[in-house]
Steps between C-alpha positions, in 0.01 A plus 500: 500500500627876421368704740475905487704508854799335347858613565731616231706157431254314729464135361134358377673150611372502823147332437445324844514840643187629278299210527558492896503898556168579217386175366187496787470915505446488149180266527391687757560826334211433196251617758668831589500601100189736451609627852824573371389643211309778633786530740753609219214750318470636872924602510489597158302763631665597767833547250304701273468755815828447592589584152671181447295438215343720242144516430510346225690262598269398779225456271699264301570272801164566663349374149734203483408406901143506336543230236728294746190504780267420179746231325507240812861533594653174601815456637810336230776264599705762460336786757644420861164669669195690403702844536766349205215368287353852498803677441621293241198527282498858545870505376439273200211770375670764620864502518643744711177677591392178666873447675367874700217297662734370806633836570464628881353136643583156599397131467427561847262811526345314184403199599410611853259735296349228277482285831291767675250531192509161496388416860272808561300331179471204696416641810174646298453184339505302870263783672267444216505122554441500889202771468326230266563252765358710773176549269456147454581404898168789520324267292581205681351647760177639404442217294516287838356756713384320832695170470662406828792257584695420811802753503814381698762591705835235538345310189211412768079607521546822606158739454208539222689674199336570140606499140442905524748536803740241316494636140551897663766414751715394181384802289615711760875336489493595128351820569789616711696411212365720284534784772912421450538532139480854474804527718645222341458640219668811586820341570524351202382804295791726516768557239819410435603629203770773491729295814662302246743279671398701843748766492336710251596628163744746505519817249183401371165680646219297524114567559457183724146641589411513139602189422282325807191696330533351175507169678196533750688510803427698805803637578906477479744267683661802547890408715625289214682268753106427661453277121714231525433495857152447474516172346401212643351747792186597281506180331462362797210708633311434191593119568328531827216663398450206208564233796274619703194513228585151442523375846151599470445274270668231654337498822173501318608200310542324821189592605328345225675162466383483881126594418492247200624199698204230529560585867362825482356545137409852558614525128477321158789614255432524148628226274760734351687534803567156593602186334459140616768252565681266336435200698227586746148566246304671790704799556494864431810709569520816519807565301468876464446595841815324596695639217312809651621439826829390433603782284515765813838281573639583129415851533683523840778326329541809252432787737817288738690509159426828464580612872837289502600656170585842569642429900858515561590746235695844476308782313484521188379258227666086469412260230284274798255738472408339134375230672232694689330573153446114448351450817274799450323392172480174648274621772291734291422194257453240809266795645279578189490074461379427872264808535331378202469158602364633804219654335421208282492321843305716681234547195510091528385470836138367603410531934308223612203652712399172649858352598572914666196456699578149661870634633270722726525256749417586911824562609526756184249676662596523835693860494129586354342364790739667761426829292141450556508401894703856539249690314250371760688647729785221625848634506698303272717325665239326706332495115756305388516226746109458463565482167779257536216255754198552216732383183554209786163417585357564123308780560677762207285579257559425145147728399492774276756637267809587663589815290208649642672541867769740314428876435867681482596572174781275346323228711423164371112587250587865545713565173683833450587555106802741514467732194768397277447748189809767656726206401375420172563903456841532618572198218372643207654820616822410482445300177344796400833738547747210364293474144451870517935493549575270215279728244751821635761259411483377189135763346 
């Protein structure tokens, strides 16, 4: 491979140290291409104020960043990483003008750049995903609206729970993930561009602010040495806040393979969640939910990659941090794959009135009971020992429906339906100033 960075007199013998050094970042790099596109029309603008570039000459590359964005760019044997595959068609069209493109940046301020676009993309992407899932966990629980179960407490009969109370308790986990993106979100939104290698450009003036307008972000990563700094550190965050959406997920899977034991069968799952076995013709198992479940431990695998990455190191930016790119993708693709699935699931799953009801057994009841006995007028802890001698003696009642003793709101048949729709705006907000961005960039 000849690569743009090469040495005067530096050999192209050296082939083990490509393929082990770019062979991986390349792959990887295919996804980052309209992202670095639109990063390059962004600093061609900022060297047209700098008057690095004529204005004419701007519109030549600005045009040519147009047709490269439109032609599905892929990466050639020959181009050691998205930023060389760019520059080197630019070149080839453009000869000199196109050798002016790398003037007053890095590799490193770029691909932190394309990174951020990247991931603040996905961030959308996931918030959208997990406010569908909250809508259908609402519809989950109107559709079962009074349906009671025995809830537990150290895996044993605990107290009269409800689908309502159930579905809501996980909508609210998901909930308070949406409340984090926006900050998320913010620490990923901030630009690089203009730190180059994170000591600056010198002799060269550059309109850093400009250039993070043209690219949607909020503001400017403005002590150049803060860049390569931040990596792994934001990553991270935005790891965390990705782990946590599908911890969600995973104890909900849990949940379910519980409910749709034969033990309990508070729930039927749909046929397209489960397969049968090889040997065994009467089973169902639930294959997704455990792939569900089991996926949390992957994507606490990549945010400890992540973490580990960037410890132990002096400022500035090292080759290691490469590898924190690899484990990023891989946990926005194993995100958008499980919090689909979990939708499927959760669109797949049928309560069982009848087999709810019949876990409402006595001693399910008895915290009811006690309840009642103190509303007469018995303090509770004498309440709770009568209770204790009437679950005894057989003299708890099983009557009525069980809801009907709760009136707090949040409470098992009292459903609260948080409003949602502020989310939903803060998305297509954001989408709304990327696209509006890109046309700046490249009208």
């Amino acid at each position: 491979m000849s690569s743009l960075w090469k040495k005067e007199g530096q050999s192209d013998s050296h082939d083990w140290f490509h393929a082990f050094t770019t062979e991986q970042d390349r792959a990887l790099d295919r996804r980052l291409v309209p992202y670095d596109i639109w990063t390059n029309a962004a600093h061609a603008a900022v060297l047209r104020r700098s008057g690095i570039l004529t204005d004419a000459e701007y519109a030549t590359l600005r045009g040519a960043l147009a047709s490269l964005l439109d032609s599905g760019l892929t990466l050639a044997p020959e181009d050691e990483d998205v930023h060389s595959a760019v520059e080197n068609r630019l070149t080839a069209e453009l000869g000199d003008l196109g050798k002016k493109i790398h003037t007053a940046r890095s590799r490193n301020d770029q691909v932190l750049t394309d990174l951020r676009l990247h991931a603040r993309e996905q961030i959308l992407h996931t918030s959208t995903r997990i406010v569908s899932i909250v809508n259908t966990l609402f519809a989950i629980s109107e559709k079962n609206s009074g349906i009671s179960f025995a809830g537990t407490t150290h895996t044993q009969p605990a107290m009269p729970s409800s689908v309502d109370a159930w579905a809501l308790g996980y909508a609210d986990l998901l909930i308070q993930t949406l409340n984090a993106a926006p900050s998320v979100y913010a620490s990923v939104n901030r630009s690089p561009l203009g730190s180059a290698a994170g000591y600056g450009v010198p002799y060269v003036e550059l309109d850093r602010a400009y250039g993070a307008e043209l690219l949607a972000f909020d503001s400017v990563i403005t002590p150049v040495a803060g860049v390569q700094l931040s990596r792994g550190l934001d990553d991270l965050r935005l790891a965390d806040w990705l782990c946590y959406g599908l911890g969600v997920a995973h104890r909900v899977g849990a949940d379910l393979i519980w409910m749709a034991h034969p033990a309990q069968g508070f729930v039927r799952l749909s046929d397209d969640q489960s397969s049968g076995s090889s040997i065994m013709p009467q089973k169902r198992n639930p294959d997704a939910l455990e792939l569900i479940r089991g996926s949390w431990h992957e994507a606490t695998g990549y945010a400890h990659t992540i973490r580990s990455l960037s410890s132990g190191l002096i400022s500035g930016y090292h080759r290691d941090l490469q590898l924190i790119k690899k484990a990023n993708f891989a946990l926005f693709d194993l995100t958008a794959s499980v919090l689909d699935a979990f939708e499927h699931c959760l669109n797949g799953i049928q309560f069982d009135a009848d087999a709810c009801k019949k876990s409402i057994t006595p001693d399910v009841m008895a915290t009811h009971h006690a309840n009642a006995l103190v509303k007469s007028g018995l303090p509770f802890r004498d309440a709770y020992r009568q209770a204790a001698q009437d679950l005894k003696s057989g003299s708890v009642s099983l009557s009525g429906n069980p809801l009907d003793a709760y009136s707090n709101p949040g409470e098992p048949g009292n459903p609260v339906y948080p409003d949602v729709s502020a989310h939903v705006e803060w998305v297509n907000t954001q989408f709304s100033r990327i696209q509006d961005a890109k046309d700046r960039c490249f009208g």
